[in-house]
C-alpha positions, 0 to 999 in steps of 0.5 A, spaced: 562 083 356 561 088 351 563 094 356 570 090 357 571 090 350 570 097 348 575 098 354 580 095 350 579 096 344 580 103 346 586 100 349 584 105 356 590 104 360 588 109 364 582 104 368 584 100 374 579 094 371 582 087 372 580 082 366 573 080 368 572 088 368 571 089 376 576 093 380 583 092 380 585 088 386 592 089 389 598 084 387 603 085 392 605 091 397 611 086 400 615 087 395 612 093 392 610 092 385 607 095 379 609 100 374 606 106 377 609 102 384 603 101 389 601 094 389 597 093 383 598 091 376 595 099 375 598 102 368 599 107 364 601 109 356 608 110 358 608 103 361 612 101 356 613 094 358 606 093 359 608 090 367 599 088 367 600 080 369 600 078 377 604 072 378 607 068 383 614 066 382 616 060 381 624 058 382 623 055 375 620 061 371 625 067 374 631 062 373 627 063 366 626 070 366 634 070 367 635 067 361 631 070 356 635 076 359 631 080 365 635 077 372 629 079 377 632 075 383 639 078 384 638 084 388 640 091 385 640 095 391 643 102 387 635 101 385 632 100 392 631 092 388 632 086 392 631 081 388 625 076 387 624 069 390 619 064 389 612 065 393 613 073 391 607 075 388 609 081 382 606 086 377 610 082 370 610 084 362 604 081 358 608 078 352 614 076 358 608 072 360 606 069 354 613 068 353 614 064 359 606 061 357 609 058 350 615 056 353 612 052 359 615 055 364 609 061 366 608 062 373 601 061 377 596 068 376 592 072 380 586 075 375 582 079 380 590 082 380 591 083 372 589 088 369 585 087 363 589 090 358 593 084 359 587 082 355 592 085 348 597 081 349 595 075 352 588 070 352 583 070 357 584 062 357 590 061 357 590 065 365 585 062 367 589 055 366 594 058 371 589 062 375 589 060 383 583 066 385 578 061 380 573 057 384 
């Protein structure tokens, strides 16, 4: 445990560490996901939005998502995007999550997929209320 906090404390992005401190699994490759857009919740500093959050989608959290401005089910082709559906697994925003959390619409969560930086944002509890990889 104190390996996982030293590691965030440092805030290391840079590590491909899930929430638990083990190797980060892959989120999804069908739709492609991931701010470096390999399959994981992987990130880096210039990652901005803090894209670290394995989810599946529901139809309530995208219709969320739309609302509070970030439209991820209308397909924009001119960017190779085809628009999410529920049942999609996606690499989303820490604070979008907690967001959506707070609002009672968050969706379900991978934690071995979820990068451990999400811990910066987002309380280990509160992704494990939502955890579907919990025995």
């Amino acid at each position: 445990m104190a390996e996982i906090i030293e590691l965030r404390d440092q805030k290391d992005r840079g590590t491909r560490l899930n929430v638990f401190g083990q190797v980060l699994d892959e989120c999804s490759c069908d739709p492609m996901t991931g701010w470096l857009r390999d399959g994981t919740c992987a990130t880096d500093d210039s990652d901005q939005g803090h894209h670290v959050v394995c989810c599946e989608l529901t139809e309530e959290f995208l219709e969320y998502s739309k609302a509070a401005g970030n439209d991820l089910s209308t397909p924009r082709p001119e960017f190779g995007f085809e628009g999410l559906k529920p049942g999609n697994h996606w690499c989303l925003c820490a604070l979008r999550w907690r967001q959506a959390y707070e609002a009672g619409k968050a969706p379900r969560v991978m934690l071995a997929s979820t990068h451990m930086s999400a811990l910066e944002v987002v309380k280990l509890e509160h992704l494990k209320e939502f955890a579907t990889d919990l025995n």
